[in-house]
N, C-alpha and C positions, 0 to 999 in steps of 0.2 A: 801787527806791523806798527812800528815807529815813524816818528819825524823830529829831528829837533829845531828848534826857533828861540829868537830870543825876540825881550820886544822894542819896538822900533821907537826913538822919541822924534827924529826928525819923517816932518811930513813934505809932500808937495812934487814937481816934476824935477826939479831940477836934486832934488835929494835921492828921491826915487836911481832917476841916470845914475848916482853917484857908486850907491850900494849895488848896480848890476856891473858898472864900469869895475866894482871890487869881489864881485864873482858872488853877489848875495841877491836875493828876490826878494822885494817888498809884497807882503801879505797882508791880510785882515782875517779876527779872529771875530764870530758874529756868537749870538744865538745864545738860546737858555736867558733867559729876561735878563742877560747882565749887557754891560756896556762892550759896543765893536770896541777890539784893541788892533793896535797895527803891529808887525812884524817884518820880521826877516828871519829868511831862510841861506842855508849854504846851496847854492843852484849846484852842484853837483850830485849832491846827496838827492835832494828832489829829483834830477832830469833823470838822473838811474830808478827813484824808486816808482817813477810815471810809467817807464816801459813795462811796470808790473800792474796787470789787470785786475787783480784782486785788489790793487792800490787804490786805483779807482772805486772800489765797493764794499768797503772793509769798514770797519772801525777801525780809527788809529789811536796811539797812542802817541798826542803831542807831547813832549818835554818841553814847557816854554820856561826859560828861565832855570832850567834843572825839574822843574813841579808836570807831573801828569797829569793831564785830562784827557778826556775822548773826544775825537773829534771825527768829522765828515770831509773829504773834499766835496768842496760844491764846484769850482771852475777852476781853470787854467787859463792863462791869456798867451799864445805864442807870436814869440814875431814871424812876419809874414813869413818868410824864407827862409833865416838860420834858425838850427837847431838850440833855439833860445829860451826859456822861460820868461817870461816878465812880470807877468803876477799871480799870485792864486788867492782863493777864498775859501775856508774854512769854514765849520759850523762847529758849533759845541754839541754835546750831547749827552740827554740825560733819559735814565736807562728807564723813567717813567713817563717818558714824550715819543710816540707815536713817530717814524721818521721818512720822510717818501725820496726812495732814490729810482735811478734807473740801473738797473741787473742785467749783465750779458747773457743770454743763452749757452749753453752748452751740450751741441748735439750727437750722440751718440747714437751704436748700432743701424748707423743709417745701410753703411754698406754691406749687412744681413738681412735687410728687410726686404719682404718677397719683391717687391717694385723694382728692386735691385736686381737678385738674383735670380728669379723666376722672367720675368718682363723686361730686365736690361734697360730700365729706364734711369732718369738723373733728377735727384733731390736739390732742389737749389731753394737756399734760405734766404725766407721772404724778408724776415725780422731776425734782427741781429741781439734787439734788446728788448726789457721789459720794465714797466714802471711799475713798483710796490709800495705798498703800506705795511710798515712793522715796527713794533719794540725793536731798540739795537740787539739783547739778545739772541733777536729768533731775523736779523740779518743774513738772508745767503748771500756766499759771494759769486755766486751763480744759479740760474734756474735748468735744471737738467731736462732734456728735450728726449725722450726716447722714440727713435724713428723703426725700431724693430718689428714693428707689427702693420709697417704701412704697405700698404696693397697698390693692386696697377690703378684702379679708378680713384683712390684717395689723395685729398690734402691736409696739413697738418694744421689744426686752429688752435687758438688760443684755449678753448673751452675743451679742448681733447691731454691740457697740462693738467695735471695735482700737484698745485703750488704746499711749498714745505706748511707745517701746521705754524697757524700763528701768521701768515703771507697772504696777502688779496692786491689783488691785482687795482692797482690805483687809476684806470682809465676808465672808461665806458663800459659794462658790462654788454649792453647790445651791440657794441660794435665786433663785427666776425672776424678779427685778427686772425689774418693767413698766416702761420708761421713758417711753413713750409711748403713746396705745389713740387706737383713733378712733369717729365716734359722728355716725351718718345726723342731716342738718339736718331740723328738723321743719316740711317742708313740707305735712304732713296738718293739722296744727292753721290754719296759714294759711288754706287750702284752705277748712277749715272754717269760718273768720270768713270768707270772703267770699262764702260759702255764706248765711251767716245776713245778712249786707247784704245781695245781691240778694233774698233770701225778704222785709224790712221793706220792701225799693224796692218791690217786684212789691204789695206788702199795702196800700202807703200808696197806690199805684198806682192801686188796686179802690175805697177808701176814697175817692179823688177823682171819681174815676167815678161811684161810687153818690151822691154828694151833688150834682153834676150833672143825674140821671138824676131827683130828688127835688126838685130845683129847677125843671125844665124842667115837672114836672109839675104844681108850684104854680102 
């Protein structure tokens, strides 16, 4: 994935207002022991390429100035309410610097897995993402979650993943990341409304009945 940028010589707030008033995003390029430089972006290009997930967890390929290098997004800064970009941050990236991001999960086979189709019960994801350590080579732009073998008593942890070769998990090894839990459908409550329907049927039932029974009598 791409981005292109050129770079910024005017700094400050009121310069900043200017280039979004002109439809451009002030950025900073950090990282690799060289000097932060500042930028602009075209806010079009960026606001389309943020609605892609993989954007978020890629290596890009900046053009700053026409010249490529690799970069990271590290943040985004939105305005409160419109759908606005106003700043982001970038990292540079070198393919022998170790690099820690956060990876979305990507859960799969959940609704073949016996919990499912055997027990009728509901998978709900605890953890949405996960923090890694990697060379950019061995970068996924996802951690794949296979819930195909999860049973009625099971939950899905962190330590039940095989992170891709070359991937470790950047948090706490003792910590027992729930990834996934599961949670019986509530068919008593159901049960129960149609419980209290037939009991008004059966009531309104008698009610027609006795006003028959007092008519025929008139």
């Amino acid at each position: 994935m791409k981005i292109n940028a050129t770079t910024r010589s005017t700094k400050g707030t009121s310069a900043s207002r200017r280039l979004r008033r002109a439809g451009r995003v002030p950025a900073i390029l950090y990282g690799a022991e060289k000097e932060a430089v500042s930028l602009e972006l075209d806010h079009n290009e960026l606001f389309h390429s943020l609605r892609n997930d993989d954007f978020h967890a890629s290596i890009l390929d900046m053009f700053l100035d026409g010249k490529k290098q690799q970069v990271l997004l590290r943040t985004v800064q939105w305005h409160p309410y419109k759908p606005t970009v106003l700043h982001a941050d970038f990292q540079r990236v070198r393919a022998s610097d170790p690099i820690t991001l956060t990876v979305p999960f990507h859960f799969i086979n959940g609704e073949e897995s016996p919990a499912v189709t055997l027990h009728d019960q509901i998978i709900s994801h605890v953890a949405t993402d996960l923090l890694i350590t990697c060379l950019p080579a061995d970068l996924p732009t996802s951690i794949e979650v296979d819930l195909s073998e999860l049973g009625e008593d099971g939950n899905y942890y962190l330590s039940d993943i095989t992170l891709p070769e070359g991937v470790s998990y950047a948090g706490t090894e003792e910590d027992p990341l729930l990834v996934a839990a599961l949670s019986q459908r509530a068919f008593e409550e159901e049960d129960d409304d149609e419980d209290d329907v037939e009991a008004d049927d059966a009531a309104g039932e008698e009610g027609e009945d006795a006003d028959e029974e007092d008519d025929s009598d008139a």
